[in-house]
Backbone bond lengths (Angstrom), bond angles and torsions (degrees), N, CA, C in turn:
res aa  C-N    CA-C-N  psi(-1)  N-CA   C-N-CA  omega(-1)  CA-C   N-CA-C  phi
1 X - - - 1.431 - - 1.524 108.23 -
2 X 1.593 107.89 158.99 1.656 103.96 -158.01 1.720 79.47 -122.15
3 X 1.505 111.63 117.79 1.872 109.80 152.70 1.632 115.31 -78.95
4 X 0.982 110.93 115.36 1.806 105.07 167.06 1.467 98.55 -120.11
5 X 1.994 87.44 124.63 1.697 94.46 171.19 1.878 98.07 -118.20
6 X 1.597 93.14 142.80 1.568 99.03 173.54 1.706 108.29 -121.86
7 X 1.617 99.19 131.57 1.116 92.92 165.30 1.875 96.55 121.37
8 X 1.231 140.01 141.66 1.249 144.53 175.23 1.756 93.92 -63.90
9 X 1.647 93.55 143.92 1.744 105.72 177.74 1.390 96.40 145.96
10 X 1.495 92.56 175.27 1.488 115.38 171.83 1.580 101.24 -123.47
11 X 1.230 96.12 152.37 1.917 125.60 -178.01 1.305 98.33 -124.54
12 X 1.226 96.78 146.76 2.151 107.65 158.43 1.330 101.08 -159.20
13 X 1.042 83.75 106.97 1.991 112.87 167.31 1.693 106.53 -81.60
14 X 1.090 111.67 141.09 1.260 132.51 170.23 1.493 118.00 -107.45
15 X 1.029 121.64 149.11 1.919 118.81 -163.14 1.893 89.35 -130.24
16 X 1.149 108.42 99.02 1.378 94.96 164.04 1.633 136.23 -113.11
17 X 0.951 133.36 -173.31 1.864 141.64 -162.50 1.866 86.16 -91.49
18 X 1.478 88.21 -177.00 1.644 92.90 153.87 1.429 123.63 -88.88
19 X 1.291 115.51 -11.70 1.264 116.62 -168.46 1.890 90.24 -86.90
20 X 0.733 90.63 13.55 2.157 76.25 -174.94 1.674 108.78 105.20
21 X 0.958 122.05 -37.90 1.755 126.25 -131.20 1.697 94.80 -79.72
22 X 0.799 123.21 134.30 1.597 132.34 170.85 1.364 116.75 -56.26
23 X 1.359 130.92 86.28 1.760 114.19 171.98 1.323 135.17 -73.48
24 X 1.541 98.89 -25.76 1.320 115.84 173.82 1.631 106.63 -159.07
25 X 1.819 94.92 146.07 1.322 100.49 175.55 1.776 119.84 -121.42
26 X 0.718 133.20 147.26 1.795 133.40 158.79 1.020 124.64 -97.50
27 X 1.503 137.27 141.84 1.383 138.92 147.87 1.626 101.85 -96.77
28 X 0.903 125.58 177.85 1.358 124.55 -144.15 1.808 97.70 -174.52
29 X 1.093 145.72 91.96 1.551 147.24 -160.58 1.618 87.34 -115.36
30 X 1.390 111.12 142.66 1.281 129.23 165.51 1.242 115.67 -157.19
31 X 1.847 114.19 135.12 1.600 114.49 -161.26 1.368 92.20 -125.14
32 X 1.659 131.41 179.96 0.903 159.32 103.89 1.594 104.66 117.10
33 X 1.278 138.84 -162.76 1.513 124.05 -153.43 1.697 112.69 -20.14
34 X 1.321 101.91 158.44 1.068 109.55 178.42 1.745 119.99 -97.62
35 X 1.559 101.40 -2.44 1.237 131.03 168.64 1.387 126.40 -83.33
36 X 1.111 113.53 -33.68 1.354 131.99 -171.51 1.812 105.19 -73.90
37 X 1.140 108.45 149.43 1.836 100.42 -162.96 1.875 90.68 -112.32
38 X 1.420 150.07 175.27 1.208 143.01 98.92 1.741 142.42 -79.98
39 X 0.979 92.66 142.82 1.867 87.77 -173.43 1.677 107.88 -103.41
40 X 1.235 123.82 146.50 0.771 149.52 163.18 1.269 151.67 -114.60
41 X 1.398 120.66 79.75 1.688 94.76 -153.94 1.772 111.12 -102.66
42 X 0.804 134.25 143.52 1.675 157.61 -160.68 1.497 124.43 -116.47
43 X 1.238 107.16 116.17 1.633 96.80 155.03 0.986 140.12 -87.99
44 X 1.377 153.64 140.93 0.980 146.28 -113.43 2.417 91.51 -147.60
45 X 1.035 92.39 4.17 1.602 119.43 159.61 0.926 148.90 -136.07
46 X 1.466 111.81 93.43 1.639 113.41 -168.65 1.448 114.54 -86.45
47 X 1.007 108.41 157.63 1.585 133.86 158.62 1.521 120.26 -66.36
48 X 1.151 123.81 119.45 1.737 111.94 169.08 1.508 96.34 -132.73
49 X 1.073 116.43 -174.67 1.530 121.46 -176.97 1.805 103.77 -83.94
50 X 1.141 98.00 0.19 1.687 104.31 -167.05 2.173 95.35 -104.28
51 X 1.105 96.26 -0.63 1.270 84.96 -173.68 1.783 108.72 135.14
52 X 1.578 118.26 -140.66 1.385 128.03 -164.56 1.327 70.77 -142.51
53 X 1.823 100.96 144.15 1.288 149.23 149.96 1.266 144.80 -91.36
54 X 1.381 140.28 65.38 0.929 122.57 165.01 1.721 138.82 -12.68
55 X 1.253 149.17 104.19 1.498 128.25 -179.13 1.292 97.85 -119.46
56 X 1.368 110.57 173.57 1.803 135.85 162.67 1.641 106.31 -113.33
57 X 1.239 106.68 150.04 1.784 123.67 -173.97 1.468 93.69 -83.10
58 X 1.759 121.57 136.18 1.062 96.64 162.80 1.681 80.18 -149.61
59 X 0.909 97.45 145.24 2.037 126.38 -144.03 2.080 88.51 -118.19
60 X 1.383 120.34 80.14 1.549 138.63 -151.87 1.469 104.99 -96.04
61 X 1.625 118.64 -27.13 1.270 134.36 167.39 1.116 121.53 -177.43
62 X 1.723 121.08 164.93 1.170 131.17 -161.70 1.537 107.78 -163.08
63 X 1.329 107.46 163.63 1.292 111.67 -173.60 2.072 110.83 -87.92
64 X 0.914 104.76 133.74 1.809 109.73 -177.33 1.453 119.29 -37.33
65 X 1.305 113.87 -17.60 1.460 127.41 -141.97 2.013 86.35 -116.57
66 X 1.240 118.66 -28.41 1.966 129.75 -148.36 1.556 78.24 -90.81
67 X 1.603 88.78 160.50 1.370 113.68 163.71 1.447 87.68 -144.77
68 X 1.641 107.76 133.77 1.370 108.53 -175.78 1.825 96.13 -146.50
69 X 0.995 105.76 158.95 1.956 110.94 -140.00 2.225 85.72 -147.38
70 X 1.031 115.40 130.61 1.254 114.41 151.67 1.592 97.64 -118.40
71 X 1.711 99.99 150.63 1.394 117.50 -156.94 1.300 124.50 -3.86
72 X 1.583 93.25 70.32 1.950 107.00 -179.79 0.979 126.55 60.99
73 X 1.612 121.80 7.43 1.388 122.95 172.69 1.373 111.78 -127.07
74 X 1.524 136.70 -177.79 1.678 120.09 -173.71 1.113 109.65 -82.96
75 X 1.271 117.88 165.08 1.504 121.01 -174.01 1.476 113.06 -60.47
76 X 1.239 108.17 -51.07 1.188 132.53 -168.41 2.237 114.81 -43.50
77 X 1.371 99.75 -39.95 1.063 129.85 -176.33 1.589 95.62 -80.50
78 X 1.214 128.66 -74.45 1.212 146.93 164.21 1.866 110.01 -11.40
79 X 1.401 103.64 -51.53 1.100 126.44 -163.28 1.643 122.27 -76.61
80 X 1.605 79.76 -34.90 1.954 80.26 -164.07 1.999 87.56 -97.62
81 X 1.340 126.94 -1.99 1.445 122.69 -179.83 1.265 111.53 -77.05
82 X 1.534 93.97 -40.70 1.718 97.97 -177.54 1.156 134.73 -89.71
83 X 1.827 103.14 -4.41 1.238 103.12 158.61 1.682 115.68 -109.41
84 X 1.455 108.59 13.82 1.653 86.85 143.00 1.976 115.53 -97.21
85 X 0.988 99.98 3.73 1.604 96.52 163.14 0.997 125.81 -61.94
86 X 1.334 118.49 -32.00 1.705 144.13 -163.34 1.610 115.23 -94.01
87 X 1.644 97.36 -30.97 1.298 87.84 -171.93 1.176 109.64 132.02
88 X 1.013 137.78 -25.38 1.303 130.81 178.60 1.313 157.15 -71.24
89 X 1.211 129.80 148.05 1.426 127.46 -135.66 2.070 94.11 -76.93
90 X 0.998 103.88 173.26 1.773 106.27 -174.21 1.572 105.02 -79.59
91 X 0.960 108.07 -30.90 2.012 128.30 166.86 1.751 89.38 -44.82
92 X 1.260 94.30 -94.82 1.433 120.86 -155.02 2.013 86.37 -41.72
93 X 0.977 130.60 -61.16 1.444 137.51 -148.09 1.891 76.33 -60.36
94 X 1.285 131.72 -66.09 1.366 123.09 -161.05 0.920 128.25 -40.62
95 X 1.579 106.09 -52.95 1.460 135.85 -177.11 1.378 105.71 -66.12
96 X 1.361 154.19 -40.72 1.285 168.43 171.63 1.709 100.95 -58.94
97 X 1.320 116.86 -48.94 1.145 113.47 -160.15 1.718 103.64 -92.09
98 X 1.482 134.42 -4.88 1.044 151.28 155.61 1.643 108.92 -76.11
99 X 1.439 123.45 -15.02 1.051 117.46 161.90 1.761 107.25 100.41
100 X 1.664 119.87 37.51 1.211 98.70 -146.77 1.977 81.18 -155.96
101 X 1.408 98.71 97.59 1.613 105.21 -170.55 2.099 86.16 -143.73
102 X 1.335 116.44 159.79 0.882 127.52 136.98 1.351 156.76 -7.32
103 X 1.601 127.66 44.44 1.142 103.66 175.17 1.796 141.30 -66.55
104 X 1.427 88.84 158.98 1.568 103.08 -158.01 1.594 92.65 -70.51
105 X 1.548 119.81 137.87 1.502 120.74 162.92 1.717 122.60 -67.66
106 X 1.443 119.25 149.29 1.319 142.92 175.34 1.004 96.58 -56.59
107 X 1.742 127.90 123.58 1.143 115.77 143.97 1.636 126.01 -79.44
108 X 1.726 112.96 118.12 1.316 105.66 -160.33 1.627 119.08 -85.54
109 X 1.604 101.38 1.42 1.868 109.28 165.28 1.708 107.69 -70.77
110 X 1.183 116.55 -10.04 1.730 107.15 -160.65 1.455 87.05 -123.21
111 X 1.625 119.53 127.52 1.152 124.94 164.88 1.564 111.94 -52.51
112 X 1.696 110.24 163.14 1.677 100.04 161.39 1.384 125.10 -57.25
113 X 1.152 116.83 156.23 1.487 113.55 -178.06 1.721 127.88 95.69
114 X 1.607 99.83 -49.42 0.925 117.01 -159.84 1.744 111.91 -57.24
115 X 1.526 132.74 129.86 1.582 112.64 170.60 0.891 102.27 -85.66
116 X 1.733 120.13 142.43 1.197 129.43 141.58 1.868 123.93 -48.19
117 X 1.682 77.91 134.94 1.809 89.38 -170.78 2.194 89.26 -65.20
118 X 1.356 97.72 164.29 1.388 107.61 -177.80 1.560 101.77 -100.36
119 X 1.380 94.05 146.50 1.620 112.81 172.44 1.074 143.40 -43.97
């Protein structure tokens, strides 16, 4: 899947299961014309040690000023399709597609930026 955000701002997409639960999140920063678009492209299957994941896009905030599009169409639309692809309950598909999932907490031992060493 392709994110295009237009316009200076920050985005944070949320990637969720069928059950709702957030596996992964993004912030997404973009500066300078207000013309100028960014692309993004995403998988929409993660990896965990438990196996492959299915997720749904769910687009949690944005800046007032952005227009931000998953694969050229609104998020919103985007959102509630792919999570009945996945599985998901008619709850969860609403709530997702209103833009309204879980964000993941800060870990406050690891500065910003910083990657975590791997397991």
């Amino acid at each position: 899947m392709e994110i295009m955000i237009k316009g200076p701002g920050q985005v944070t997409i949320c990637f969720i299961d069928s059950s709702g639960k957030t596996l992964l999140q993004e912030r997404l920063r973009s500066g300078g014309s207000p013309n100028v678009a960014a692309r993004r492209p995403v998988s929409l299957l993660l990896h965990t040690r438990n196996g492959h994941v299915t997720v749904a896009p769910v687009l949690v905030e944005h800046g007032e000023k952005q227009q931000v599009t998953f694969d050229g169409d609104e998020p919103a639309a985007i959102t509630r399709r792919r999570c009945r692809e996945i599985g998901c309950s008619d709850a969860v598909a609403g709530e997702a597609a209103r833009g309204r999932a879980a964000l993941l907490r800060s870990d406050p031992a690891r500065p910003p930026g910083e990657i975590p060493d791997r397991p």
